[in-house]
C-alpha positions as CSV (number, residue, x, y, z in Angstrom):
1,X,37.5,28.8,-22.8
2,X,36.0,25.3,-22.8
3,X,32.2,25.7,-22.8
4,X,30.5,22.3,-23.2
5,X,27.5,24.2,-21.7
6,X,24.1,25.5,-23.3
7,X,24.2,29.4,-22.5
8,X,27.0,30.5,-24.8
9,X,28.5,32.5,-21.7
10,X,28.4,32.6,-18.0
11,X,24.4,32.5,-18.2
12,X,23.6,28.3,-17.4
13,X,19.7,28.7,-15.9
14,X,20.0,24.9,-15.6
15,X,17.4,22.8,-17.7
16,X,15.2,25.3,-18.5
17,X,16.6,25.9,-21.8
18,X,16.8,22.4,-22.9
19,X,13.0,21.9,-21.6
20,X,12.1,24.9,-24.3
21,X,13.8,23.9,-27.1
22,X,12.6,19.9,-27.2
23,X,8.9,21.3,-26.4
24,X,9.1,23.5,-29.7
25,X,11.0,20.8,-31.6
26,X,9.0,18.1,-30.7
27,X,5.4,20.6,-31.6
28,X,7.3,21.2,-35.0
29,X,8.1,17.8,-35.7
30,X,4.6,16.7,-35.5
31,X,3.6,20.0,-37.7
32,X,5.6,18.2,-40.4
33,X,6.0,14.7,-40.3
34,X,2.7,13.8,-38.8
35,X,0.9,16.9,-40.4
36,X,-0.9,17.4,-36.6
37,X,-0.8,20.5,-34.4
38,X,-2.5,18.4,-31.9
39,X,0.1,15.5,-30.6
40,X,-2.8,13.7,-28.4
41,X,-2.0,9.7,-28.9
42,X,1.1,10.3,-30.2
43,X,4.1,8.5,-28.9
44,X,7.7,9.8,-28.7
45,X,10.3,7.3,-27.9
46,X,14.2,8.5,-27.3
47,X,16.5,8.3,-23.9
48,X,18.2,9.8,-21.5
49,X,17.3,11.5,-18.0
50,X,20.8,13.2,-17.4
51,X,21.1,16.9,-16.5
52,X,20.1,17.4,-19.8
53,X,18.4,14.9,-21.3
54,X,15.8,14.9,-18.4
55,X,14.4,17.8,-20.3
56,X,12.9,15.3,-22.5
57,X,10.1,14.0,-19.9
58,X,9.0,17.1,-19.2
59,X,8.8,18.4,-22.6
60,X,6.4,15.3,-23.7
61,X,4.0,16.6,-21.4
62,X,4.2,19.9,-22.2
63,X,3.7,19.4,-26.1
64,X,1.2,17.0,-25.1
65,X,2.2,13.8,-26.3
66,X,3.2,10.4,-24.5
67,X,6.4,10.5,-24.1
68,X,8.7,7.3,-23.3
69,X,12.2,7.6,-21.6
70,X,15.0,4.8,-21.4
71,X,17.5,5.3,-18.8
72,X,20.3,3.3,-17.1
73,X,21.0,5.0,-13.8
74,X,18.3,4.3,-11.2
75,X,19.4,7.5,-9.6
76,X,18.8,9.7,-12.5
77,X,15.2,8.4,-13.5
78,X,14.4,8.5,-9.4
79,X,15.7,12.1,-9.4
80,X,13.3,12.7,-12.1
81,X,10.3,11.0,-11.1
82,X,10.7,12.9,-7.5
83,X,11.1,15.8,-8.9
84,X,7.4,15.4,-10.8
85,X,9.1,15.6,-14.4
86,X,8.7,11.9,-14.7
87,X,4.8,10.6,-14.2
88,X,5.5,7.0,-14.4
89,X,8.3,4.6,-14.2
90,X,8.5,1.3,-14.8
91,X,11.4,-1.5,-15.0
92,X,9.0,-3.9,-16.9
93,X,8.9,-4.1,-20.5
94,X,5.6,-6.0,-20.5
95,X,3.9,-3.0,-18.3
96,X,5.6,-0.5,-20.5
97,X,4.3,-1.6,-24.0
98,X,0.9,-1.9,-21.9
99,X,1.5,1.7,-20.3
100,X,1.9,3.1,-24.0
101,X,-1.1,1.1,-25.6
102,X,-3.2,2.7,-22.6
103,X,-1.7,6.2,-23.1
104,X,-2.2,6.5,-27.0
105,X,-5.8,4.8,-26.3
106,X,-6.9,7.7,-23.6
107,X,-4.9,10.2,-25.7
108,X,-3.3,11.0,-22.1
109,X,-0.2,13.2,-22.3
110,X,2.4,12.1,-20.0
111,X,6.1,10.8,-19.6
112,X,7.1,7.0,-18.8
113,X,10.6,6.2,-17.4
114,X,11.8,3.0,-18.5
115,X,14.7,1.6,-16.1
116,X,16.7,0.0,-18.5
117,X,18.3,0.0,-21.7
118,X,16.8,2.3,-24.8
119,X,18.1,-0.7,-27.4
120,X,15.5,-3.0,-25.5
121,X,12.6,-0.4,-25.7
122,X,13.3,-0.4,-29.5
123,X,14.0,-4.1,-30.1
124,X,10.7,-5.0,-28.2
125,X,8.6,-2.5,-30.5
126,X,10.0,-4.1,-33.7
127,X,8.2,-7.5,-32.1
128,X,5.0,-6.2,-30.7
129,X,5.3,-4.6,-34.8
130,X,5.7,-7.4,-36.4
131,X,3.8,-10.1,-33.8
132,X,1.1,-7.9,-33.4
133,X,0.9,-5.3,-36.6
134,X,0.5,-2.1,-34.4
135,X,3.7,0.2,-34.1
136,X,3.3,1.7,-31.0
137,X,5.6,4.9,-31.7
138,X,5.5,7.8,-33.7
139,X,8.3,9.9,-33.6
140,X,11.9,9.0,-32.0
141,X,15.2,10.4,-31.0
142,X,18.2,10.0,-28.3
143,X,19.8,12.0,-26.1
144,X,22.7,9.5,-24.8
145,X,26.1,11.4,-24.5
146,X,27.0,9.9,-27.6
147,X,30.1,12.7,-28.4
148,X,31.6,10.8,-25.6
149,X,30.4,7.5,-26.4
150,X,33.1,5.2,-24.2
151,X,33.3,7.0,-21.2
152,X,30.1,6.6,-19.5
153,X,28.2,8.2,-22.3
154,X,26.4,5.2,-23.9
155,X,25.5,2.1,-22.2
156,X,25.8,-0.9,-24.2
157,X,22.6,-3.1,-24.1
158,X,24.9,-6.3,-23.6
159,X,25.9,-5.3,-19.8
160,X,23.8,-4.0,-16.7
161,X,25.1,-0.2,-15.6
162,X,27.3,-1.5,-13.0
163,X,29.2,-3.8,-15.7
164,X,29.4,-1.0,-17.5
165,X,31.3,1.4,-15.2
166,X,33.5,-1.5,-14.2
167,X,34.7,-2.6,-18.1
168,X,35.2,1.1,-19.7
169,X,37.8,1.1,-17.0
170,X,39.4,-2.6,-17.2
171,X,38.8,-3.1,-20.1
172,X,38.0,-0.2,-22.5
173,X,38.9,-2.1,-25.9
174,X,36.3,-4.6,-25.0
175,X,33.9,-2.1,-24.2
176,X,34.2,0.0,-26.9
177,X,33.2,-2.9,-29.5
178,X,30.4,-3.8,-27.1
179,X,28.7,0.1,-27.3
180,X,29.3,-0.5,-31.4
181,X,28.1,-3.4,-31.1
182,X,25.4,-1.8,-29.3
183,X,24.9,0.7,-31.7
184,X,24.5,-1.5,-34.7
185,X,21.6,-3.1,-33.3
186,X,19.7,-0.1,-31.9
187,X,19.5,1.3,-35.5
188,X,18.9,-2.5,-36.9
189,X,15.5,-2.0,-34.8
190,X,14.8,1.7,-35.8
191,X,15.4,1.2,-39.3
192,X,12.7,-1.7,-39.3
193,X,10.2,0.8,-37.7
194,X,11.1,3.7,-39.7
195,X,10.4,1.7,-42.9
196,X,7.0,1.4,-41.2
197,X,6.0,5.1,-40.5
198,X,8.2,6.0,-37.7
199,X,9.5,9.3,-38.1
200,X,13.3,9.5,-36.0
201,X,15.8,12.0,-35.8
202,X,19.8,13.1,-34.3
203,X,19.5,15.2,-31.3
204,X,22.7,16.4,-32.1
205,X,24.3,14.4,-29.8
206,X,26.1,12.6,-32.4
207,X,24.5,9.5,-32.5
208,X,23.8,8.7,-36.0
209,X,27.9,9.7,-36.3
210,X,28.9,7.6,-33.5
211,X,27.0,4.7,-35.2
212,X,28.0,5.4,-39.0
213,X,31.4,5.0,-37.0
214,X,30.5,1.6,-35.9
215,X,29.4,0.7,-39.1
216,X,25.4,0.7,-38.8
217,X,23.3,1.4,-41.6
218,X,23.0,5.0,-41.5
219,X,24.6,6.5,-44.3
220,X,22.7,8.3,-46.5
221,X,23.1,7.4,-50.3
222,X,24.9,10.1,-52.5
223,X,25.9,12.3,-49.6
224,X,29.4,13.8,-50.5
225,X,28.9,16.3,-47.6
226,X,30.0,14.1,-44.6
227,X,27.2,15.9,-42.8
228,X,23.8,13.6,-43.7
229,X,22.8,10.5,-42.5
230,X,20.0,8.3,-43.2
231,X,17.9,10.2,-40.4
232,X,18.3,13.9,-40.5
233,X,19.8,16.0,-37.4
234,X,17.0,17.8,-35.7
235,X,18.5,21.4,-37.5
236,X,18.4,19.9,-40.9
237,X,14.7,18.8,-41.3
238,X,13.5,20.1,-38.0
239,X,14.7,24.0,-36.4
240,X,17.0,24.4,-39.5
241,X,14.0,26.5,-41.3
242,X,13.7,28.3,-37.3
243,X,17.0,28.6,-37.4
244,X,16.6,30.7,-40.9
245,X,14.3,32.6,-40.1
246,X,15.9,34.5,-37.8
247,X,14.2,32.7,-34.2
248,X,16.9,31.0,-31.6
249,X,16.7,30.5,-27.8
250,X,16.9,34.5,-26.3
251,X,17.1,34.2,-22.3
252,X,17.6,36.8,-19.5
253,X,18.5,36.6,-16.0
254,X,16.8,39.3,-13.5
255,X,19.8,40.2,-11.3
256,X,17.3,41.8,-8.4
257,X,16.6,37.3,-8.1
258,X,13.0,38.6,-7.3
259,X,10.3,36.0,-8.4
260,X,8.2,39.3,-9.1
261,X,10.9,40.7,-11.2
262,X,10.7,37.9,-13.5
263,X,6.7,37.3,-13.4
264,X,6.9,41.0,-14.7
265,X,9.5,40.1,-17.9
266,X,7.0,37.7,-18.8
267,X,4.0,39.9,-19.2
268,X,6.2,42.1,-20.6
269,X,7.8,39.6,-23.5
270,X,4.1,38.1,-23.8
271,X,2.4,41.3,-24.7
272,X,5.8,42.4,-27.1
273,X,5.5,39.8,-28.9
274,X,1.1,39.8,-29.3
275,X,1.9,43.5,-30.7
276,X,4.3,42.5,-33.2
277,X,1.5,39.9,-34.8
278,X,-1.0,42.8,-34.7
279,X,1.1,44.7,-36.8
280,X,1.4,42.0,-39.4
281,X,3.6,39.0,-39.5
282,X,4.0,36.2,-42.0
283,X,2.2,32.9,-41.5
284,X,5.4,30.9,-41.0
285,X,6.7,33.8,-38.4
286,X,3.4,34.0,-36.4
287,X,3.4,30.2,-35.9
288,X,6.5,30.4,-34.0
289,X,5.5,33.5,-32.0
290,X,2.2,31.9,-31.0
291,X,4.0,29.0,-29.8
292,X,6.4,31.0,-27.6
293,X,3.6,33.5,-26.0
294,X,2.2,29.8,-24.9
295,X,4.9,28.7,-23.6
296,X,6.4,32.6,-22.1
297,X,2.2,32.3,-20.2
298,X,2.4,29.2,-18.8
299,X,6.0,29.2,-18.1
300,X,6.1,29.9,-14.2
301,X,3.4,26.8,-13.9
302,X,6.0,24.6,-15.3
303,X,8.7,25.5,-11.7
304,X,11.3,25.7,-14.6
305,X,13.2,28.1,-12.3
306,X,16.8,26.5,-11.2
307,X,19.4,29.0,-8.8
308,X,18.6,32.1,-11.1
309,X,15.4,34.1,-11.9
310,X,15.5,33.5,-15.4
311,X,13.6,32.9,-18.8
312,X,14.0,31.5,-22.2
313,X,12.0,32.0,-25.3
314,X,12.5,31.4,-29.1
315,X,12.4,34.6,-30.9
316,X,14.0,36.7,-33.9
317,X,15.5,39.5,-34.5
318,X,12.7,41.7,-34.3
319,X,11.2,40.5,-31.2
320,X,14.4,40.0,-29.3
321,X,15.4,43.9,-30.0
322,X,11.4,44.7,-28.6
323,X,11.6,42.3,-25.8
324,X,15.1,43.6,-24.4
325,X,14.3,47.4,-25.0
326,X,10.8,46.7,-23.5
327,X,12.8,45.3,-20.1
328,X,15.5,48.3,-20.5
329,X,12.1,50.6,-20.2
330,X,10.9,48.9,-17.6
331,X,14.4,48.6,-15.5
332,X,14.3,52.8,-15.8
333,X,11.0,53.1,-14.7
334,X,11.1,51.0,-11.9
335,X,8.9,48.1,-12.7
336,X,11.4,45.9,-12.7
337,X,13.9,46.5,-9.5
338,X,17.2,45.9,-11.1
339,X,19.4,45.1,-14.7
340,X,18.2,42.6,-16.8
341,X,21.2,40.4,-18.1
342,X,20.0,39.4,-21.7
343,X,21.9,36.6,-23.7
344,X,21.2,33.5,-25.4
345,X,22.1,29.7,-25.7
346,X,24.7,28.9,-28.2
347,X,21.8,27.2,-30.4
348,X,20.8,29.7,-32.3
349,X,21.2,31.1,-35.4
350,X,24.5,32.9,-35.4
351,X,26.7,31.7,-32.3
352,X,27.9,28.5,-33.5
353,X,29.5,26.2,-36.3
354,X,28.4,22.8,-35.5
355,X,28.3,20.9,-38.5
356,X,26.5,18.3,-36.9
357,X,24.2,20.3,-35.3
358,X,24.0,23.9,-35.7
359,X,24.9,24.5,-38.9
360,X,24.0,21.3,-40.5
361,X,22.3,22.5,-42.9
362,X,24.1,24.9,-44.6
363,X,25.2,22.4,-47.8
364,X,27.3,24.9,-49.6
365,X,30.3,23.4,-48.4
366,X,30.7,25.8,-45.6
367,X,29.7,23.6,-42.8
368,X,33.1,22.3,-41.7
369,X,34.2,26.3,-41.1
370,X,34.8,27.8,-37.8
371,X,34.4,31.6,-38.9
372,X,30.9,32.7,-37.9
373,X,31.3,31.7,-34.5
374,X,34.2,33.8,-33.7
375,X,32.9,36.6,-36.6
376,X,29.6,37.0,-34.5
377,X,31.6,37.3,-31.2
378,X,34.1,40.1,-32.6
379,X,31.2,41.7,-33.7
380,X,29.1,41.3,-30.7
381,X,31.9,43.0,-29.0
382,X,32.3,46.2,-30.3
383,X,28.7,46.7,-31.3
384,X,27.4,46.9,-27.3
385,X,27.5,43.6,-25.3
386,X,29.2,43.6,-21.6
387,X,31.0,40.4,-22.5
388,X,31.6,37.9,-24.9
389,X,33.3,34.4,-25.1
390,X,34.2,32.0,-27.1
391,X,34.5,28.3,-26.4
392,X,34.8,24.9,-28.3
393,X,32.7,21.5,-27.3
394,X,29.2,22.7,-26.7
395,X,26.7,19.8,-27.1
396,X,28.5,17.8,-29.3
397,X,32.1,17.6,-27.7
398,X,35.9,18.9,-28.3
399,X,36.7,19.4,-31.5
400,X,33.1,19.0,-33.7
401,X,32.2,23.0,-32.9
402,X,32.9,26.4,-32.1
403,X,30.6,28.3,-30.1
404,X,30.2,32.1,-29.3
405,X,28.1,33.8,-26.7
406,X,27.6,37.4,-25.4
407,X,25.9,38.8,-22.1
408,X,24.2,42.1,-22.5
409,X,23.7,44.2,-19.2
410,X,20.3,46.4,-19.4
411,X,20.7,48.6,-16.7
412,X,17.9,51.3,-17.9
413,X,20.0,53.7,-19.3
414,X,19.0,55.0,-22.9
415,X,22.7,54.0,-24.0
416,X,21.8,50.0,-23.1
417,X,18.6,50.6,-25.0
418,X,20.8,51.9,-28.1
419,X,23.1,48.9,-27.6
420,X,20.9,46.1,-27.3
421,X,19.2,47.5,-31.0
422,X,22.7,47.5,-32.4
423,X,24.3,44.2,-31.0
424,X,21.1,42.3,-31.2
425,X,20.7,43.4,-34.9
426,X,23.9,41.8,-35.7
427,X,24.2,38.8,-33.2
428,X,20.9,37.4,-35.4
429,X,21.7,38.7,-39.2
430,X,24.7,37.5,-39.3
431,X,23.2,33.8,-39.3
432,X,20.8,34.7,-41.2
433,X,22.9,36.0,-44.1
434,X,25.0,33.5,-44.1
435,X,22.2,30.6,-44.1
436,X,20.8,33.0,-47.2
437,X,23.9,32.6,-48.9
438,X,23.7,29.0,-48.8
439,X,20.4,29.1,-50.5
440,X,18.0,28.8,-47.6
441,X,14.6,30.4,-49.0
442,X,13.5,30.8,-45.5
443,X,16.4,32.9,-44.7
444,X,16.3,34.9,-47.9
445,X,13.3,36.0,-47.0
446,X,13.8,36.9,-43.3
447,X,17.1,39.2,-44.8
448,X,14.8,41.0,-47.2
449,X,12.6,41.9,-44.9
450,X,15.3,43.0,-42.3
451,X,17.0,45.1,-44.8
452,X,13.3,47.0,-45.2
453,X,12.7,47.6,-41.5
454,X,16.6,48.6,-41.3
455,X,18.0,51.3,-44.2
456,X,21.2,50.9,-43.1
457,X,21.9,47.5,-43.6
458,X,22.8,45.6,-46.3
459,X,23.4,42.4,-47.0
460,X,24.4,40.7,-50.7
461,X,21.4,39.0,-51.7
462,X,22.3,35.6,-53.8
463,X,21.0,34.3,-57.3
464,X,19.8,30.6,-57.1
465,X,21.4,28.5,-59.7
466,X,18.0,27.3,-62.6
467,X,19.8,24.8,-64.1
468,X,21.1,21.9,-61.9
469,X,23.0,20.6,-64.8
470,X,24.8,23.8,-65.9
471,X,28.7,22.7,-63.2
472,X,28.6,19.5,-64.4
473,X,28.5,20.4,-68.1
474,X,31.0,23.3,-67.4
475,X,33.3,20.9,-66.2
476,X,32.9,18.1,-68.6
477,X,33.5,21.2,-71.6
């Protein structure tokens, strides 16, 4: 089935998911390219205020930084701002650069919509940078529907929006060279500020391959892969190493669509996951958990909620098998009035072959392959989940993935209990394996440690290569 959505399979709980997973990417990015836990001052400059990409205003606040948001369509960034995701909005790029001086002064955390085009956000900083000395922004991304890049989903700074939707449509040839045109200059002005400390990455929405397309200067020198770019995709510098270690975006629905019913599975997942610290985690593991009982606390304060009761966290194997037999408990005691439907969004670890995305960076040669998408959803299937499917486009458009997904009914029953341990087991270490196998230390790791908590699995554990010289020399002889 065609997918293009975020929950892997018939689980959307709107943009809660997308909210969670910029929050913790934006936190780690500042972990390790500005070496800060703290993101006070900071600015993050990217666009988009879609369905999606709206997340992005409401994450800023949440990691705590100043974040700044380009968008087209009044509509969207009004939908936003009503909706108290957006703090500030301005059509002004005089009172934004002012806006973002005052914010990184006060150290304020907050989100500023800019109505207008992101390539005049960047072009302006490369002036008030070189007219002025200060760059005004930290980290950067985009979240433009660049897999779809002449159809609505990039605006090319040389027209207004209305142009726009009037020339894709008479006269698409013309339009195309304008959003490449577009392009080109958008990473003319990021390039300047990255050579000056910014730090900017792909959100996976396959805009540093739309503009390598267009012929801006993103290529990175030596790559043979296809798959890196000047700026790294988000999974490759970013939640690649999350990725690894086993944590991905675990959600669950509360069928009963009691509010109480879901305040209830997040005390629940909270005080799982505090336990499994106690017990003794490693460093780079208990980072990620502290982050998510944060976010799982304060959750409900954030009105995330969209149609279903439902939750999203970033976990691994071990704390998604604890968290869904916690809920399967609690569903046969009574604490929670009906199933639990657990699953997860197709950005994890296991469900999907993007190489641009997902799997981007696994550089053994294996990220243009299709097989652990469709491995993970055979197995998924006969190892306990309710359903499974598997569908082509998510994120990044037809053709450039394939992505599996499972729903997993807990209805309190002790056999649910047994097959949330089993499928869960594999739905996560079969990502992890296979990231192992590529030489990921981070995962090699995680799969040693799974194999001690589990007797029964095993997994072939590879031999890293000492000499870097020793194919080239084999092949030469």
């Amino acid at each position: 089935m065609y997918g293009q959505m975020t929950a892997g399979s018939y689980c959307y709980i709107g943009p809660q998911g997308i909210v969670h997973g910029t929050t913790i990417t934006v936190m780690n990015a500042g972990r390790q390219y500005l070496n800060v836990g703290d993101l006070s001052g900071k600015v993050l400059v990217t666009s988009g205020l879609g369905g999606m990409s709206g997340a992005q205003a409401k994450a800023a606040v949440i990691s705590g930084c100043v974040g700044v948001i380009a968008e087209v369509s009044k509509e969207a960034l009004t939908k936003r701002h009503n909706q108290g995701w957006l703090v500030e909005v301005t059509d002004n790029l005089d009172d934004l650069m002012q806006r973002i001086r005052d914010a990184k002064r006060k150290k304020v955390a907050t989100s500023i919509g800019y109505h207008g085009n992101i390539v005049d956000i960047w072009e302006r900083l490369v002036s008030e940078l070189e007219s002025t000395g200060d760059l005004l922004v930290d980290l950067g991304s985009d979240q433009t529907s660049c897999h779809n890049p002449f159809n609505g989903g990039y605006y090319p700074v040389q027209l207004t929006f209305d142009e726009a939707n009037e020339m894709m449509h008479t006269d698409p040839a013309r339009f195309k060279n304008l959003v490449q045109e577009s392009l080109c200059r958008q990473v003319a002005a990021i390039n300047k500020l990255a050579d000056n400390g910014l730090y900017f990455w792909d959100y996976g929405n396959a805009f540093l391959l739309e503009a390598s397309r267009a012929g801006a200067d993103v290529k990175k020198d030596g790559d043979t892969t296809g798959t890196r770019f000047k700026y790294p995709s988000y999974v490759q510098d970013i939640m690649g190493d999350i990725f690894s270690m086993g944590f991905g975006p675990f959600r669950w629905v509360c069928t009963s669509t009691d509010p109480n019913d879901l305040a209830t599975t997040d005390e629940i997942a909270a005080s799982v996951l505090e336990d499994i610290i106690a017990s003794g985690v490693p460093d780079s593991t208990k980072q990620q958990y502290e982050d998510n009982i944060k976010w799982i606390k304060q959750a409900s304060q954030h009105e995330l909620v969209v149609g279903s009761q439902a939750r999203i966290l970033y976990s691994d194997q071990q704390g998604r098998v604890a968290i869904a037999t916690a809920f399967n408990r609690a569903v046969h005691e009574g604490r929670i009035k009906a199933a639990v439907v657990i699953s997860r969004d197709h950005h994890d670890v296991s469900g999907t072959d993007s190489p641009f995305r997902e799997t981007s960076n696994i550089y053994d040669g294996s990220a243009f392959c299709a097989d652990m998408a469709v491995q993970n959803v055979i197995g998924d299937s006969f190892r306990g989940a309710t359903w499974v499917s598997l569908h082509n486009g998510g994120g990044v458009g037809w053709g450039e993935v394939m992505n599996g997904g499972f729903g997993l009914v807990l209805d309190g029953s002790e056999q649910a209990g047994e097959r949330a341990k089993m499928m869960l087991g594999w739905d996560v270490s079969n990502g992890v394996a296979r990231r192992s196998w590529a030489g990921n230390a981070n995962a090699k790791e995680t799969i040693c440690r799974a194999m001690e908590q589990n007797s029964k699995l095993t997994v072939t554990i590879p031999h890293q290569v000492q000499d870097g010289g020793l194919l080239d020399r084999a092949i030469q002889s």
